[in-house]
C-alpha positions as a Markdown table, in Angstrom:
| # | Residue | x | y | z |
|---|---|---|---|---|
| 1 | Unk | -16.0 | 7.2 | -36.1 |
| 2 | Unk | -13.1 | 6.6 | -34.4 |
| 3 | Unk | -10.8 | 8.9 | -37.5 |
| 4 | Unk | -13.3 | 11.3 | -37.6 |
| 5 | Unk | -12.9 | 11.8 | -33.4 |
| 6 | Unk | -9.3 | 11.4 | -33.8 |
| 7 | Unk | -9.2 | 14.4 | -36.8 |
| 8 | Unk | -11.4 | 17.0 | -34.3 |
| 9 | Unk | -8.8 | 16.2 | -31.5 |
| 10 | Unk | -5.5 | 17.0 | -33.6 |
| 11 | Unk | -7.4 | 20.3 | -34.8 |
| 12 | Unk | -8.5 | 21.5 | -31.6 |
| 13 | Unk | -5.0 | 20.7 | -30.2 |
| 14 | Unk | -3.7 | 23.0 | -32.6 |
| 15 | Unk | -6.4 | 25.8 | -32.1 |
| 16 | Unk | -5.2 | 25.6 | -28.1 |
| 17 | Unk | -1.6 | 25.5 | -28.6 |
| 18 | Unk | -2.2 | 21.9 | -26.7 |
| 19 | Unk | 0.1 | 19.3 | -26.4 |
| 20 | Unk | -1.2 | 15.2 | -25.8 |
| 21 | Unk | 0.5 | 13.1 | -23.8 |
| 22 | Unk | 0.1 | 9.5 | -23.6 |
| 23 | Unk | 1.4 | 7.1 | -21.1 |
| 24 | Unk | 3.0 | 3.7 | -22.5 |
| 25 | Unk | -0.2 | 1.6 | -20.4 |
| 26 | Unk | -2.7 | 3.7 | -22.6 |
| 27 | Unk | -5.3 | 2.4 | -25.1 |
| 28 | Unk | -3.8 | 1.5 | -28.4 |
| 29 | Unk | -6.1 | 4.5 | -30.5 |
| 30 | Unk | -4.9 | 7.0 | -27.1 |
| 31 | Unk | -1.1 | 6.3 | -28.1 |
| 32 | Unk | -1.5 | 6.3 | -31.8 |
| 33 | Unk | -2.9 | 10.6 | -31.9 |
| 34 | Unk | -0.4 | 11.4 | -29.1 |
| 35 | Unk | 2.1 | 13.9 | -29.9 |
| 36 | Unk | 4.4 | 12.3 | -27.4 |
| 37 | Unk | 4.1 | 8.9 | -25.4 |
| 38 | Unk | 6.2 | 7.4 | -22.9 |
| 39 | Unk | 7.0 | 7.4 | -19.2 |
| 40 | Unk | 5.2 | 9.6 | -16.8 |
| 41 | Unk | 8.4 | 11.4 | -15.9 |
| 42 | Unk | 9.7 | 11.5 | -19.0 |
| 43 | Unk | 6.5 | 12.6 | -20.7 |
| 44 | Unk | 6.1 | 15.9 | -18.0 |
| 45 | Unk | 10.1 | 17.1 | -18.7 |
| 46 | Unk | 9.7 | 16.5 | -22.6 |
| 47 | Unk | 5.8 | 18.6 | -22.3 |
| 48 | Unk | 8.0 | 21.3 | -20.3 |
| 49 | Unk | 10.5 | 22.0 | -22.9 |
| 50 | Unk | 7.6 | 22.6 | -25.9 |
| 51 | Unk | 5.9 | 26.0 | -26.1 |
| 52 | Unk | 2.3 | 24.4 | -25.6 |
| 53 | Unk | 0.2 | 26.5 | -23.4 |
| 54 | Unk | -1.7 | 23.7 | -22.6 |
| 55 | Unk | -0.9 | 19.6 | -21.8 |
| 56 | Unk | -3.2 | 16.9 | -22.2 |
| 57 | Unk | -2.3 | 14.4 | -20.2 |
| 58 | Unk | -3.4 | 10.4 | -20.8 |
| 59 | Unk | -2.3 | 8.4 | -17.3 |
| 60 | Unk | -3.6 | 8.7 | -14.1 |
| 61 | Unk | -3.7 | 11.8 | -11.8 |
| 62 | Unk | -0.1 | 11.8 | -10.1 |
| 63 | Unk | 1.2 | 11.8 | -13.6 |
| 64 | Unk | -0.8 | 15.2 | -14.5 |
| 65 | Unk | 0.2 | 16.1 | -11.0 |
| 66 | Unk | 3.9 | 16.2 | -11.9 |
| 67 | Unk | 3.2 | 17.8 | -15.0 |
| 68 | Unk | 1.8 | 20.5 | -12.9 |
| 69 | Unk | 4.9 | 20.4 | -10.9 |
| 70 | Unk | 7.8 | 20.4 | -13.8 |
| 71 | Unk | 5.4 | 22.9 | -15.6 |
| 72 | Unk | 3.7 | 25.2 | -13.8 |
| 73 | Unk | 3.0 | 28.0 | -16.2 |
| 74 | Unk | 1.2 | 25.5 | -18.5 |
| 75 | Unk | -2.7 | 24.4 | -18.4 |
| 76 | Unk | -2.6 | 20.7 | -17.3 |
| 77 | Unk | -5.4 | 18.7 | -18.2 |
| 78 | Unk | -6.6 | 14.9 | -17.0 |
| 79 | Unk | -9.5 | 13.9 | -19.6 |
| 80 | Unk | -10.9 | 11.9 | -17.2 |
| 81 | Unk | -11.4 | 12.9 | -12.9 |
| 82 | Unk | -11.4 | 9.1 | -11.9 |
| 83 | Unk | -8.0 | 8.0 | -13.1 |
| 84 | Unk | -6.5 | 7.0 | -9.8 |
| 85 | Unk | -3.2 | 5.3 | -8.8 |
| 86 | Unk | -3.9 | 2.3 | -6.5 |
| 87 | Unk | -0.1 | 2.7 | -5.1 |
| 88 | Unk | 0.1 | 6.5 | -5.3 |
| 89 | Unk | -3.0 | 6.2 | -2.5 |
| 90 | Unk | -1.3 | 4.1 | 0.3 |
| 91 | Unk | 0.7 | 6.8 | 1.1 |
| 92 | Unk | 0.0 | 10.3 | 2.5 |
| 93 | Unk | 2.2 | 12.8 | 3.9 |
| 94 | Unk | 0.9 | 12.2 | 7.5 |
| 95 | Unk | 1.3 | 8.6 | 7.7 |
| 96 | Unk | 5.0 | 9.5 | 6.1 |
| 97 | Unk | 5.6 | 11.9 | 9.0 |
| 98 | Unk | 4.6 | 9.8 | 11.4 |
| 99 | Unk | 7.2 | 7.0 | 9.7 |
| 100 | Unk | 9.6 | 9.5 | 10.0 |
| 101 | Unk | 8.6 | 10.0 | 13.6 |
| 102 | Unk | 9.5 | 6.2 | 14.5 |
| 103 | Unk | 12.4 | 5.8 | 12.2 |
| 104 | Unk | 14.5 | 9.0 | 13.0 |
| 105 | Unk | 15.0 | 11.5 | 11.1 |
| 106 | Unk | 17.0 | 10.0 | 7.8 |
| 107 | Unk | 16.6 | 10.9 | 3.6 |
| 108 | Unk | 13.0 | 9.8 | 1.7 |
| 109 | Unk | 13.7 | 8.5 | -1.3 |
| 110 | Unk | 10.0 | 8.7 | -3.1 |
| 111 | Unk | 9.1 | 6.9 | -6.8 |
| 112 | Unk | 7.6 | 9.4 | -8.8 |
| 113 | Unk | 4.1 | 7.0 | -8.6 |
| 114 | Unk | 3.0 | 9.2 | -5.8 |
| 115 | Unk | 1.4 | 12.1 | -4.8 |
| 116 | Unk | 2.4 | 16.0 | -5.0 |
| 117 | Unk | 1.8 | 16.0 | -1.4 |
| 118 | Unk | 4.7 | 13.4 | -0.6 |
| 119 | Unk | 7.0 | 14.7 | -3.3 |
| 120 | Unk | 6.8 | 17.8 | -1.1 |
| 121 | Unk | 7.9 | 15.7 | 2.0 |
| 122 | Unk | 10.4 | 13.8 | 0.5 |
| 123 | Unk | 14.1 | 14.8 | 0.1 |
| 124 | Unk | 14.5 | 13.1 | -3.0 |
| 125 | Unk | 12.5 | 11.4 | -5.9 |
| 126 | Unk | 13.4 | 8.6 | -8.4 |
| 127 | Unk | 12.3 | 6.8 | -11.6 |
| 128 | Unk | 12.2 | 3.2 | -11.9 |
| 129 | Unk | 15.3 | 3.2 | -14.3 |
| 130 | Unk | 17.3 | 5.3 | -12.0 |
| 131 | Unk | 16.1 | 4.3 | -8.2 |
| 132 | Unk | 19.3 | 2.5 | -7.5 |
| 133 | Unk | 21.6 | 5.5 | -8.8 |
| 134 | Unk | 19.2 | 8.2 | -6.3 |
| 135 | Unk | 20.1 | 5.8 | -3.6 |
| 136 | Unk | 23.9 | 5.6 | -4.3 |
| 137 | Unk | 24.0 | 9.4 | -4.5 |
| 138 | Unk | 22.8 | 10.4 | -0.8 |
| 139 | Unk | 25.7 | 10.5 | 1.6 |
| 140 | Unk | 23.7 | 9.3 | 4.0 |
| 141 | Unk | 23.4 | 4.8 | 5.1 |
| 142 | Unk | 19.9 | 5.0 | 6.1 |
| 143 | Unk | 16.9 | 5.7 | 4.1 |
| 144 | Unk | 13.5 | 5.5 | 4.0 |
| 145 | Unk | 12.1 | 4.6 | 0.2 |
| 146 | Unk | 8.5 | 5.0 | -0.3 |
| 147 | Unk | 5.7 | 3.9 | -1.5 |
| 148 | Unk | 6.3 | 0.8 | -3.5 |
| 149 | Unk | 7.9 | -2.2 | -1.4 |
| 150 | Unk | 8.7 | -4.0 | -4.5 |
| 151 | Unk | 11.0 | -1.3 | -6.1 |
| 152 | Unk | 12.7 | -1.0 | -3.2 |
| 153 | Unk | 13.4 | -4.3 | -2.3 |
| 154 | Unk | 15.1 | -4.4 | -6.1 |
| 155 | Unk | 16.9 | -1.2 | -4.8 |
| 156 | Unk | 18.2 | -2.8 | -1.4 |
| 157 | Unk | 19.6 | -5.8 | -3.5 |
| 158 | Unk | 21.5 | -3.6 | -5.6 |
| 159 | Unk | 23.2 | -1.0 | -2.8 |
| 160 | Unk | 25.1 | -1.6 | 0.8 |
| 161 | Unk | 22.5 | 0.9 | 2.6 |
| 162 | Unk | 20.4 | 0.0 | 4.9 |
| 163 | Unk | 16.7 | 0.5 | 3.4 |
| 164 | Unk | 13.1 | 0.8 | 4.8 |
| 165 | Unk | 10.5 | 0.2 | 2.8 |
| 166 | Unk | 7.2 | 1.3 | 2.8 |
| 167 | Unk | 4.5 | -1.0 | 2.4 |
| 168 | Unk | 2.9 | 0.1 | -0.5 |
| 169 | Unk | 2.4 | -1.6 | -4.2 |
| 170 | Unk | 1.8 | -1.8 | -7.8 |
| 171 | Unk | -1.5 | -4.3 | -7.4 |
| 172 | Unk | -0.9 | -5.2 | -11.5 |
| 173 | Unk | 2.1 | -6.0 | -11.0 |
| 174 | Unk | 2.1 | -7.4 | -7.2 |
| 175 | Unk | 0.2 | -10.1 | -8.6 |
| 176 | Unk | 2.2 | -11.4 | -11.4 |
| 177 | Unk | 3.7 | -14.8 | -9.9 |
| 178 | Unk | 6.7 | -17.3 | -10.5 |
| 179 | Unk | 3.9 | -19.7 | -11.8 |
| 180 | Unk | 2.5 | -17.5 | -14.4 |
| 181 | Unk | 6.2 | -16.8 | -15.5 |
| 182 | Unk | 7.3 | -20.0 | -15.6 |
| 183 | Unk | 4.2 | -21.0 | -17.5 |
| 184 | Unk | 5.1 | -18.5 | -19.8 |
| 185 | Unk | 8.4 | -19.6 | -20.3 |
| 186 | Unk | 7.3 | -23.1 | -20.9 |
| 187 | Unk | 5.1 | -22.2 | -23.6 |
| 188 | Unk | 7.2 | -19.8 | -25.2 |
| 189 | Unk | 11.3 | -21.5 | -24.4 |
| 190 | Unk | 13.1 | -19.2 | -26.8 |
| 191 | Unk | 11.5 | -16.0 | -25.5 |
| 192 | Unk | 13.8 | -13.6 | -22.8 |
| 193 | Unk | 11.8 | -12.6 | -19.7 |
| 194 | Unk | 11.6 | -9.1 | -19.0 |
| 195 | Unk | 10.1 | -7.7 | -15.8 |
| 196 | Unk | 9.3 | -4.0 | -14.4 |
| 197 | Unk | 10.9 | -3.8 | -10.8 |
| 198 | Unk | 7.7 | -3.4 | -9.3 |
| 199 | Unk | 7.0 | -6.7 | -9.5 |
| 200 | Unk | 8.2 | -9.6 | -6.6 |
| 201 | Unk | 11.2 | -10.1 | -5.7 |
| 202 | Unk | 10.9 | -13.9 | -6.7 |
| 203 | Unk | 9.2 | -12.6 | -10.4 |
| 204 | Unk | 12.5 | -10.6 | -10.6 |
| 205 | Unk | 14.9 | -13.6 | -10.2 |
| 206 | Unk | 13.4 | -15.3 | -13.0 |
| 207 | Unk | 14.0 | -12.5 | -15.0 |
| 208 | Unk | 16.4 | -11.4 | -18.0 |
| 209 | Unk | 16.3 | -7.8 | -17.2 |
| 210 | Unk | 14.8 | -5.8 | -15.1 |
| 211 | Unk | 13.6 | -2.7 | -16.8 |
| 212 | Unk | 11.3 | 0.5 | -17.0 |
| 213 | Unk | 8.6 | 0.4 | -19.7 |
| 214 | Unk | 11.2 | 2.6 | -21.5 |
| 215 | Unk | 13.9 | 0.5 | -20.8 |
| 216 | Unk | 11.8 | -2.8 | -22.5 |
| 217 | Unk | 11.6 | -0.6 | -25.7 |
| 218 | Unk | 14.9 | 0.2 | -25.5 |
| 219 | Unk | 16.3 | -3.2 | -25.0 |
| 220 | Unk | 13.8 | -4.9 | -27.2 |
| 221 | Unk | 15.3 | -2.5 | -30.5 |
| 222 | Unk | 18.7 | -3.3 | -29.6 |
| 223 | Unk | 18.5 | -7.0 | -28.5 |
| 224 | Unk | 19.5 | -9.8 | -31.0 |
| 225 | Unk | 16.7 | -12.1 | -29.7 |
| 226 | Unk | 13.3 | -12.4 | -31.7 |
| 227 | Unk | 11.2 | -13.0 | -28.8 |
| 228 | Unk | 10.1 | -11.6 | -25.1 |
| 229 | Unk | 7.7 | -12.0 | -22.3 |
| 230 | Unk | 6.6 | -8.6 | -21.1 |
| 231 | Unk | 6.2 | -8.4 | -17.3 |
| 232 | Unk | 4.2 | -4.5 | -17.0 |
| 233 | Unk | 0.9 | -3.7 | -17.4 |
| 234 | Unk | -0.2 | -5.1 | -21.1 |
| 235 | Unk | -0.4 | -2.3 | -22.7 |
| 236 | Unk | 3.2 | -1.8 | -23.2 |
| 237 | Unk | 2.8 | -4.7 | -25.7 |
| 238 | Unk | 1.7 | -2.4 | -28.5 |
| 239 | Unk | 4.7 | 0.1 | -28.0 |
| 240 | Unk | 6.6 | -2.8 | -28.1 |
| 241 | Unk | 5.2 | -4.2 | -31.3 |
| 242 | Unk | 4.5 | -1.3 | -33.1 |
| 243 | Unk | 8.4 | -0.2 | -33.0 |
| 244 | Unk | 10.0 | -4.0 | -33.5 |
| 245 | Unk | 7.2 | -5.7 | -35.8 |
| 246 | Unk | 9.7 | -8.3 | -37.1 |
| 247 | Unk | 9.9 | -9.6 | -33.1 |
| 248 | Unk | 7.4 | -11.3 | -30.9 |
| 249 | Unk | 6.1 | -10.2 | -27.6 |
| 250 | Unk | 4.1 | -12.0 | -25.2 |
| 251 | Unk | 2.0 | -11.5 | -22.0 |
| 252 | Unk | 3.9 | -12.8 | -18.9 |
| 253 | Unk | 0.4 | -12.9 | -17.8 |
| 254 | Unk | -3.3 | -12.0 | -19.0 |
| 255 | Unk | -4.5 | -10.3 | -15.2 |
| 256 | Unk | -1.8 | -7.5 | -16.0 |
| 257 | Unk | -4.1 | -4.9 | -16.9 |
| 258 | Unk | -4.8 | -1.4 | -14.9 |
| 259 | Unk | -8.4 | -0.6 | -14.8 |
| 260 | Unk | -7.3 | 3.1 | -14.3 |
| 261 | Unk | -5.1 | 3.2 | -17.5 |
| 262 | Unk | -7.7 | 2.0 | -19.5 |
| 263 | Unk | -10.5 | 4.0 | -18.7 |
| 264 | Unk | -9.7 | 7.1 | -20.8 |
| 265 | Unk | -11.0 | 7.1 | -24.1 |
| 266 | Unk | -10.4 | 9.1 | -27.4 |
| 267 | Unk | -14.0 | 10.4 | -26.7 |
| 268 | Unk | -12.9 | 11.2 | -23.0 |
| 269 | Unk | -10.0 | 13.2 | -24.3 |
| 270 | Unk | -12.1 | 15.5 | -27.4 |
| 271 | Unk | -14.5 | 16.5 | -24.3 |
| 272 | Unk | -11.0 | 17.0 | -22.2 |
| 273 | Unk | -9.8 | 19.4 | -25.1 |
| 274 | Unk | -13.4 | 21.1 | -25.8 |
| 275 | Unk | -14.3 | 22.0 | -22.7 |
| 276 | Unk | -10.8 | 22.7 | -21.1 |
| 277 | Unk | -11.8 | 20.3 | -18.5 |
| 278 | Unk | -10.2 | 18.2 | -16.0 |
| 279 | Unk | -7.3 | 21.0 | -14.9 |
| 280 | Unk | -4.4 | 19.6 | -12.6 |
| 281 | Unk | -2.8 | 22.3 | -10.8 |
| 282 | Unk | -0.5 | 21.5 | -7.5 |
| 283 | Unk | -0.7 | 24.6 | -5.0 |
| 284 | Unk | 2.2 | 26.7 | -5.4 |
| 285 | Unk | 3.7 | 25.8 | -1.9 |
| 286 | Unk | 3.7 | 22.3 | -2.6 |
| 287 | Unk | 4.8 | 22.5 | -5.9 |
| 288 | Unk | 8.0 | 24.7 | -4.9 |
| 289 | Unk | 8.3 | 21.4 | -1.7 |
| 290 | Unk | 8.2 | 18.8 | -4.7 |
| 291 | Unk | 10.0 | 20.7 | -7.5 |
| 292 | Unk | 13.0 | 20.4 | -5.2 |
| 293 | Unk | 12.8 | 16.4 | -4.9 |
| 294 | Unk | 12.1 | 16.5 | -8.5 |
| 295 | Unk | 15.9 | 18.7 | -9.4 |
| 296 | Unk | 17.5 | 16.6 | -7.3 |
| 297 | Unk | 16.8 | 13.8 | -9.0 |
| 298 | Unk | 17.4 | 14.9 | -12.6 |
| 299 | Unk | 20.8 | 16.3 | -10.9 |
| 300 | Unk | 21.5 | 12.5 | -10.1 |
| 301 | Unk | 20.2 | 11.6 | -13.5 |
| 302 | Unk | 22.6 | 14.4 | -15.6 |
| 303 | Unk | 19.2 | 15.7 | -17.0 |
């Protein structure tokens, strides 16, 4: 069942001129029909430089929403409506105002795990592999980082500014803790930690490296270690093992899993495909807001 599905979506992808995008968190059978997989980010500026008319995108909905945002002469589809970011949604652009409001004026510095509507309020954006390069590039000493505490905590260790955070977090990796890590390290001694900076602050002091889900393939293909204990969501595991199957990965913890990522399924995305259904599509003054935020940063980034 599951080839037969998986044949009908790589046909009608070619009968739309479509283009399937699957986040690194995704569902194993999601990443292996993909045409390109990865992180958000990176997934919307490679889409943008194909000549698909239309993107499928496998993530949740500020993913598709950037999509929108780096392409907006393309269809962008979401194969599933309820696909939420549990971070993305603790910030708005009116609570951001009225930060801005108590703060003083200063730069926003937003992670891309947001959405459109506080790209379009921000003056800058970054990934999680280049937050700490955004920062250093702003003249200005005081900044405002939003939404996720964790990242920019990581950030403010790494620069002389002087950085507010917003409150906002990852909830999958919020939770991971210095127990479950060093549990994991007790069970597996030879293995290098490596953690996504939106975990703790104390989760990150344990750590190796601290690295994007791209970053953690990257390393793990160049490393001369054997074995690693993945701090991200668990799906990155696959990725991970699929491109190094001579090493060994392991869960930092077995609670790492995003309901969100895991709800689309290969069914989800042939209904997605048939029926041209969920589109994406930021409103043109916002998009214009955000796409600025958005150069800026691959300006920083040399992309």
């Amino acid at each position: 069942m599951t080839e037969t599905i998986a044949r009908e979506i790589r046909a009608l992808l070619k009968e739309r001129n479509a283009i399937l995008l699957a986040h690194n968190y995704q569902r194993p059978e999601i990443q292996d029909i993909a045409d390109l997989t990865g992180d958000s980010l990176e997934l919307s500026i490679k889409a943008a430089k194909t000549d698909a008319d239309v993107i499928v995108f496998c993530g949740v909905h500020f993913m598709a929403e950037t999509a929108s945002i780096v392409s907006p002469d393309k269809t962008v589809l979401m194969p599933r409506r309820d696909t939420g970011c549990p971070m993305a949604d603790m910030i708005t652009p009116e609570a951001l105002q009225a930060r801005l409001a108590e703060l003083g004026e200063m730069p926003v510095v937003t992670y891309v795990n947001s959405p459109a509507s506080v790209k379009a309020h921000s003056t800058i954006c970054c990934t999680s592999a280049n937050a700490v390069a955004v920062v250093n590039s702003l003249a200005e000493d005081e900044i405002l980082m939003t939404p996720d505490r964790n990242l920019c905590q990581y950030v403010a260790s790494k620069t002389t500014k002087k950085i507010h955070c917003w409150a906002g977090y990852c909830p999958i990796h919020d939770r991971l803790s210095t127990g479950e890590v060093l549990n994991a390290k007790a069970v597996h001694p030879e293995a290098l930690f490596i953690a996504h900076p939106e975990c703790r602050p104390e989760v990150l002091a344990l750590a190796d490296a601290v690295l994007s889900t791209s970053g953690m393939l990257d390393f793990a293909k160049h490393s001369v270690h054997r074995s690693f204990i993945v701090g991200t969501e668990e799906g990155l595991i696959y990725p991970l093992q699929k491109a190094n199957p001579n090493k060994s990965f392991y869960r930092a913890s077995d609670a790492m899993v995003c309901e969100d990522m895991k709800r689309t399924t290969l069914e989800d995305v042939l209904r997605a495909i048939r029926t041209m259904t969920y589109e994406v599509k930021v409103a043109d003054k916002v998009c214009r807001r955000a796409s600025k935020a958005v150069e800026r940063m691959l300006e920083v980034s040399g992309r």
